[in-house]
Structure formats: C-alpha cells, structure tokens
ZARO-533065 format. One line per 8 residues: their letters; for each residue x, y, z of N, C-alpha, C. Coordinates in nm, 4 decimals, decimal comma. Each point is the difference from the previous one (the first is absolute). Layout:
<nodes>
a = X Y Z X Y Z X Y Z | ...;
</nodes>
This chain:
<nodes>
xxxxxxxx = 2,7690 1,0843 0,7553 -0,1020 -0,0649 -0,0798 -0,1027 -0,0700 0,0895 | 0,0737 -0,0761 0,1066 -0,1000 -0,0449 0,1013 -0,1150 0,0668 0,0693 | 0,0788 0,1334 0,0152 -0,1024 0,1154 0,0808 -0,1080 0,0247 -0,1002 | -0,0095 0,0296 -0,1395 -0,0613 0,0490 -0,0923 -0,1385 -0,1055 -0,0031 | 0,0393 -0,1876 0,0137 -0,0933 -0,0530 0,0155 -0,0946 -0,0348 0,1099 | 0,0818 0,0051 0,1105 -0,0457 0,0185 0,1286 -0,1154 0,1240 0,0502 | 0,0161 0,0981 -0,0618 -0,0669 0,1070 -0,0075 -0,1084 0,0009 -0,0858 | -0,0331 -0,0499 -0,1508 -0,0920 -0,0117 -0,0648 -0,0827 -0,1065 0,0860;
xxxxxxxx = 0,0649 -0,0959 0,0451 -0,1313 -0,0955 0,0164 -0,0233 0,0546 0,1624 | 0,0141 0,0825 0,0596 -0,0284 0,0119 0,1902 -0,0840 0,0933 -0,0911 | 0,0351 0,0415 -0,1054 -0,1065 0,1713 -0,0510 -0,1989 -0,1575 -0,0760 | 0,0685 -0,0839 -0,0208 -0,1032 -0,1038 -0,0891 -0,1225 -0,0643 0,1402 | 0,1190 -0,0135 0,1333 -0,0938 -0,0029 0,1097 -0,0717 0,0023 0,0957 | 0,0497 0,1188 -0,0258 -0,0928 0,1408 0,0380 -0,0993 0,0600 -0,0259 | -0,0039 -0,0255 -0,1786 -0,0850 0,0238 -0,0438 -0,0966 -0,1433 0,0043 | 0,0320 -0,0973 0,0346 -0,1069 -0,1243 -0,0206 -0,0909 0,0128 0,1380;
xxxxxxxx = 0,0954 0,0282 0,1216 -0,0587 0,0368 0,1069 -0,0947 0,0683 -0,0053 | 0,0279 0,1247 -0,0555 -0,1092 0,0987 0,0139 -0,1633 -0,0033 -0,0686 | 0,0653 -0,0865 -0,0957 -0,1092 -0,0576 -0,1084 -0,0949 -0,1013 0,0717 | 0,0323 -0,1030 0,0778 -0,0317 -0,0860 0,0630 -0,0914 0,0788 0,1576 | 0,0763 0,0859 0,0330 -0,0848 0,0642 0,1417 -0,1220 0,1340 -0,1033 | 0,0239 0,0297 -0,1067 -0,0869 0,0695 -0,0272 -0,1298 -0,0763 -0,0624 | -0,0015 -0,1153 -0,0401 -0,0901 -0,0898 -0,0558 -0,0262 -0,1367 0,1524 | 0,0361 0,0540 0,1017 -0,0384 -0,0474 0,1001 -0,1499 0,0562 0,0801;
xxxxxxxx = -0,1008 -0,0692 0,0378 -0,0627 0,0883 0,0650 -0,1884 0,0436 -0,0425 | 0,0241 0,0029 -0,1701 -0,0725 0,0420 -0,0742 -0,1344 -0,1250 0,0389 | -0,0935 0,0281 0,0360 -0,0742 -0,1128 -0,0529 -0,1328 0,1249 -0,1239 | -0,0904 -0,1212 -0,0735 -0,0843 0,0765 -0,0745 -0,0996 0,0662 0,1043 | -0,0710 0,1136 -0,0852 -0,1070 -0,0081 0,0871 -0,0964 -0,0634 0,0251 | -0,0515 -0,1326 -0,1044 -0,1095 -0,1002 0,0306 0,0959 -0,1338 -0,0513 | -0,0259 -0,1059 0,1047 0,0219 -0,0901 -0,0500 -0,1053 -0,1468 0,0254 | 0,0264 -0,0535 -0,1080 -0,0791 -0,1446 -0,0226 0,0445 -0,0970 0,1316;
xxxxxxxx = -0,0283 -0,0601 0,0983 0,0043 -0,0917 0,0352 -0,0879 -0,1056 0,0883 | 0,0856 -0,1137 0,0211 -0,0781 -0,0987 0,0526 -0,0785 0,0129 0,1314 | 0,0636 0,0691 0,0839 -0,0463 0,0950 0,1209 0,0461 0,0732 0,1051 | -0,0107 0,0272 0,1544 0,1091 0,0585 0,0449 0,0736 -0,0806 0,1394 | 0,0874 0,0203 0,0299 0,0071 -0,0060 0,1438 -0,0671 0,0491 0,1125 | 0,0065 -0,0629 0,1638 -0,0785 0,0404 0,0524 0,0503 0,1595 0,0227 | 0,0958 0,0057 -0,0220 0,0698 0,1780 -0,0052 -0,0186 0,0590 -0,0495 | -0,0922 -0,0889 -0,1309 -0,0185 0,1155 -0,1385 0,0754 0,0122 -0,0841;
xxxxxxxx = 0,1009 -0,0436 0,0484 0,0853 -0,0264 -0,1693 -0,0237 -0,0903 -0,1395 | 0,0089 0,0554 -0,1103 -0,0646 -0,0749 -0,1038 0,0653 -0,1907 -0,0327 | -0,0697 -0,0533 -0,0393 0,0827 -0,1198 0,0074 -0,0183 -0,1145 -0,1326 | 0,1150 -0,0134 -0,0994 -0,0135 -0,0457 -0,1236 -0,0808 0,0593 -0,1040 | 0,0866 0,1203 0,0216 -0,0596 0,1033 -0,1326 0,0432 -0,0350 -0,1320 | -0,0701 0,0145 -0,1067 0,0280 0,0467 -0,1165 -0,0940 0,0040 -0,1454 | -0,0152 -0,0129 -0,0992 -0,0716 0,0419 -0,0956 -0,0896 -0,0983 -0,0958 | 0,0389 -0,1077 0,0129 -0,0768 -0,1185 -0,0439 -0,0894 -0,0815 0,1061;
xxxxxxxx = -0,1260 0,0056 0,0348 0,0042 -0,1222 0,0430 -0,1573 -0,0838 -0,0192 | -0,0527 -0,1134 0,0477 -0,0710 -0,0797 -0,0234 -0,1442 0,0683 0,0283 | -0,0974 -0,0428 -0,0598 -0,1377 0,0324 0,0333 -0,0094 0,0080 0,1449 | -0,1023 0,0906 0,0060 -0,0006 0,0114 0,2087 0,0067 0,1108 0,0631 | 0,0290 0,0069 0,1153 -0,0034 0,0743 0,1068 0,1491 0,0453 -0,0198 | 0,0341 0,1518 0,0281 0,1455 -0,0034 0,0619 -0,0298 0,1637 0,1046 | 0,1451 0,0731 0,0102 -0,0292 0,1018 0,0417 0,0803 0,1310 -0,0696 | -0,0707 0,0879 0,0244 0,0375 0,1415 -0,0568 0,1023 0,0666 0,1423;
xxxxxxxx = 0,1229 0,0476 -0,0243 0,0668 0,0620 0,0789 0,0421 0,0899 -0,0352 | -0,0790 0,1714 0,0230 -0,0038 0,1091 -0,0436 0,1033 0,0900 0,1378 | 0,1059 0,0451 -0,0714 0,0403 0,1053 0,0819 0,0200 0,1435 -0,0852 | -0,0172 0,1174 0,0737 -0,0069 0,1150 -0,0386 0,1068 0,1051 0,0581 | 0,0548 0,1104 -0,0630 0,1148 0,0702 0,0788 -0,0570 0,0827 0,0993 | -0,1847 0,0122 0,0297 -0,0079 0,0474 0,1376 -0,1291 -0,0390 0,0480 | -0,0303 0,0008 0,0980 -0,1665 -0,0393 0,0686 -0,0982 0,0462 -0,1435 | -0,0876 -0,0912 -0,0148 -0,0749 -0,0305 -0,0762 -0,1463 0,1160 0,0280;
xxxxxxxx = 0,0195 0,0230 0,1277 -0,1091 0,1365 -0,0109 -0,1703 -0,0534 -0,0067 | -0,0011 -0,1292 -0,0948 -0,1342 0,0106 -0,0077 -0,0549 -0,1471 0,0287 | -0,1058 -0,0236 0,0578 -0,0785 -0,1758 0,0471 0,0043 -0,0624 -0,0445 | -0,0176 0,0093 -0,1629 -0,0257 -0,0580 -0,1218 0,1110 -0,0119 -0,1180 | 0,0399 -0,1547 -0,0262 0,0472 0,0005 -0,1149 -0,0547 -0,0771 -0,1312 | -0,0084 0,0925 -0,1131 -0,0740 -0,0672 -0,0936 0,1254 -0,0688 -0,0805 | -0,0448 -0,1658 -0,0312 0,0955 -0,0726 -0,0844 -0,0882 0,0232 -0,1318 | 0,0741 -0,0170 -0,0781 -0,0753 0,0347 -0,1935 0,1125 -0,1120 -0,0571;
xxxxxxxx = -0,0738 -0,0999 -0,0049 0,0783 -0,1349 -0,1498 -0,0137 0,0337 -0,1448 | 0,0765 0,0239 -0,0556 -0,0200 -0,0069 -0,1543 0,0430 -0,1317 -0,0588 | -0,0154 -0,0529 -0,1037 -0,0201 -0,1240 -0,0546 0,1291 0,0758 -0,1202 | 0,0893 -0,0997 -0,0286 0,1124 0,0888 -0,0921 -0,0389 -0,0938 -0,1358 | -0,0247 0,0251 -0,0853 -0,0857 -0,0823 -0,1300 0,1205 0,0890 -0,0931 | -0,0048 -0,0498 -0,1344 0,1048 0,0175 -0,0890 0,0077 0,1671 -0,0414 | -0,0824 0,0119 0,0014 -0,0493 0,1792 -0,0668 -0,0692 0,0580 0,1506 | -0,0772 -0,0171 0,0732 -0,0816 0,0527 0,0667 0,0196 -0,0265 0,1572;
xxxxxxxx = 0,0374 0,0966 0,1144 -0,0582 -0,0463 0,1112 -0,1307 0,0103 0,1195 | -0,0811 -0,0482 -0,0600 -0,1511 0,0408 0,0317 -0,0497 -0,0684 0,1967 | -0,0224 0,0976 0,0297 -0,0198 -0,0269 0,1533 -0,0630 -0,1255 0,0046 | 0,0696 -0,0907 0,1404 -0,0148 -0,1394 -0,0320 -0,1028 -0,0234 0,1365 | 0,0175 0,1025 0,1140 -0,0626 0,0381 0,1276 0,0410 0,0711 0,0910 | -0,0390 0,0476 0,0913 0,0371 0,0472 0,0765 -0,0969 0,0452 0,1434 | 0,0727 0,0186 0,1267 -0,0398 -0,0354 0,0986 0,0535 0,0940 0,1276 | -0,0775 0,0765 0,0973 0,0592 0,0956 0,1455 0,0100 -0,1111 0,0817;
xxxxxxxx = 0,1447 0,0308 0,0506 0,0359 -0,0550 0,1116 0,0031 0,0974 0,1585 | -0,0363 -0,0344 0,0808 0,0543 0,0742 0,0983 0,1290 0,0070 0,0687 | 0,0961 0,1141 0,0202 0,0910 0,0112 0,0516 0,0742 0,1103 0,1236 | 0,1042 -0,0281 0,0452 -0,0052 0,1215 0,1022 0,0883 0,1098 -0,0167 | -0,0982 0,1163 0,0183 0,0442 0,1073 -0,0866 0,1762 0,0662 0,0543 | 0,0301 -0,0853 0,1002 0,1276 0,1059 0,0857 0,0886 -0,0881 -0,0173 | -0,0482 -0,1259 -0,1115 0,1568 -0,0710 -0,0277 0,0522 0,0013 -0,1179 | 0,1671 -0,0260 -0,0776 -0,0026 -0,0016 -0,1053 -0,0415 -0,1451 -0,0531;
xxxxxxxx = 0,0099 -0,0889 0,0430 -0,0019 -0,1014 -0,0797 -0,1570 -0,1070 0,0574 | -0,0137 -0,0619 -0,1075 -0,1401 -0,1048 -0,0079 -0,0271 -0,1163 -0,0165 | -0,0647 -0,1136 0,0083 0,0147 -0,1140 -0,0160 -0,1667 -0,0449 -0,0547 | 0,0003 -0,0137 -0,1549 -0,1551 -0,0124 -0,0358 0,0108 -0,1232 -0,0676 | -0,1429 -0,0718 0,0443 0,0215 -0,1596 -0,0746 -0,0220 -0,0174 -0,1482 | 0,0276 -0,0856 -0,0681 -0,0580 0,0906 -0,1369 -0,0161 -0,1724 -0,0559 | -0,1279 -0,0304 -0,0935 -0,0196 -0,1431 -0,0350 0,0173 0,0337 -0,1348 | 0,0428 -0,0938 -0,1368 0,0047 0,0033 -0,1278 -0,0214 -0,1337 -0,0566;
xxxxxxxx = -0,0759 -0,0249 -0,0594 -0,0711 -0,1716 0,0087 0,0044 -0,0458 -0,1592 | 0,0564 0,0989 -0,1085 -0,0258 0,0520 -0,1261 0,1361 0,0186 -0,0386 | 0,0740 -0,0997 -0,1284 0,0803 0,0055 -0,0597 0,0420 0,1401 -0,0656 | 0,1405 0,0146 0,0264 0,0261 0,1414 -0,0740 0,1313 0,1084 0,0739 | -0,0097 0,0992 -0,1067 0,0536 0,1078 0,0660 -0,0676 0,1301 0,0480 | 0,0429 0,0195 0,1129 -0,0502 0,1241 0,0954 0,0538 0,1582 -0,0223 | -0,0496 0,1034 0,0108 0,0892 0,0996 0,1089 -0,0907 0,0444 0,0853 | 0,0522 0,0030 0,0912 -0,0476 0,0244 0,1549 -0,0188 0,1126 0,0462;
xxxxxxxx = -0,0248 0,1246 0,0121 -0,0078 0,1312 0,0516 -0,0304 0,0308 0,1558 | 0,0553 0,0261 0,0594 -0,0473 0,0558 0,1328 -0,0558 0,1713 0,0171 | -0,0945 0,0519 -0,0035 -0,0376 0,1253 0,0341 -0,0709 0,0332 0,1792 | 0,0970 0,1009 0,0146 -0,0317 0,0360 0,1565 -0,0611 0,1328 0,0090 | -0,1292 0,0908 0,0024 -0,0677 0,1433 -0,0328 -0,0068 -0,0034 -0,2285 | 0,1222 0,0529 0,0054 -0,0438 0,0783 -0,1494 0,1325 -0,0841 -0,0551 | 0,1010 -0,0172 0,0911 0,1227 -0,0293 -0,0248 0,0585 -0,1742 0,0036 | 0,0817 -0,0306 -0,1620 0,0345 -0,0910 0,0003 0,1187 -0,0836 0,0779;
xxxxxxxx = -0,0255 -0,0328 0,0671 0,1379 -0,0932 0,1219 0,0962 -0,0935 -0,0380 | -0,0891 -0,0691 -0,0884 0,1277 -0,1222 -0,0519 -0,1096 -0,0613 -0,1026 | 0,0859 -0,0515 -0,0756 -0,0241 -0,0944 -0,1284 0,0486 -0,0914 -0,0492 | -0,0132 -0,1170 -0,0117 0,0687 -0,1120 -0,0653 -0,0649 -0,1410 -0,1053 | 0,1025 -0,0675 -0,0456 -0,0887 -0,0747 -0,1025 0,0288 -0,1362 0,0464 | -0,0678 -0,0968 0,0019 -0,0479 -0,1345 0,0338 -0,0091 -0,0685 -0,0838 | 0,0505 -0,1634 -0,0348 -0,0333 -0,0737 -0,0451 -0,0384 -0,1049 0,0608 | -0,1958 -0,0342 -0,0611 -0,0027 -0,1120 0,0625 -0,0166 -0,1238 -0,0809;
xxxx = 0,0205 -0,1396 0,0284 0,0187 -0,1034 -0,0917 -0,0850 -0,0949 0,1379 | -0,0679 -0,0818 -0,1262 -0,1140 -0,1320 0,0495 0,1153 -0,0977 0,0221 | 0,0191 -0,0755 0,0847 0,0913 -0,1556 -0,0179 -0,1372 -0,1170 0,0174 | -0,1238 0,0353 -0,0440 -0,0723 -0,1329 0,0563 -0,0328 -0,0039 -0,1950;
</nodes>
C-alpha cells in the first residue's frame, strides 16, 4: 500500500517539475517598464502604471531585419479602439530585441503594437492611471 502512494505522488512531482521548468524562461514579447539596466535588462515591468515616461522592451524570435520600428497606441474605449498615436523608432536591424522610450501623459487604457517591415512583433495592453 505504501509503494502505491509513494509512486503516485514521485509520479505528482514530476509532473510539477516539469510544469515549473516549462513555464520557466518565457518572457512576453513587449513589455511595459520602468526602464533598463545598464545590460539592458528590463527593470520593474508590468501593466499599470502612472502618467509619464516608461520603457518599451520588445523582443522578437529573430533579428528584426529592418531600422525602423513603428509603435501604433490604440486607446481601448468601451465599444471602439480608435488609434490613439503612433510613432518610428529607430532600431538595429541584426538584433532581436529593443529598448524604445514611450511617454503616456493621458488617463486610460492602451494597446500597444509593435510593427517591424509589414510584420507584427509584439503587442500588449497598458494601463495608465493619474495619482495627481
């Protein structure tokens, strides 16, 4: 009887392991944050934050190919998301990943688009909130 339970749970973590190293690793392809390291690593990312300045940290699964990346904001309104702005950044075409500054000074919700040639790279949605 001992063996029978001993065996279900080494079979329970095994499977938690695997679960845990397969959801290891992943980051998005754009993320919201405050800015980077001098290494370039992103630093206090995530999806809410205050009027202002932050940074865009775009990575892609291969060299980006092209100089230019166009950001496109949409404004997320109850029914409608009607382009809120958008703006070319320059970037370098033989790397995957990017670091673009991005300002939002205007209460609300975002989605963010990154386009690199014809092709979409990453996308994500933003919330920003006034505290003054």
């Amino acid at each position: 009887m001992m063996r029978m339970f001993r065996g279900h749970y080494c079979s329970v973590y095994v499977f938690i392991i695997l679960m845990s190293i397969a959801s290891c690793g992943k980051t998005p392809p754009l993320q919201f944050c405050e800015g980077v390291t001098d290494e370039g690593k992103p630093v206090n990312c995530g999806s809410q934050f205050t009027t202002g300045d932050m940074t865009l940290y775009v990575t892609a699964k291969e060299a980006f190919g092209s100089t230019t990346a166009t950001v496109v904001i949409y404004e997320k309104k109850h029914y409608s998301q009607p382009e809120y702005t958008r703006f070319d950044y320059t970037i370098n075409p033989d790397v995957s990943s990017a670091i673009i500054p991005l300002s939002l000074y205007a209460e609300g919700a975002y989605i963010v688009t990154v386009i690199v040639g014809d092709k979409e790279i990453a996308s994500g949605t933003i919330t920003i909130v006034d505290t003054y």
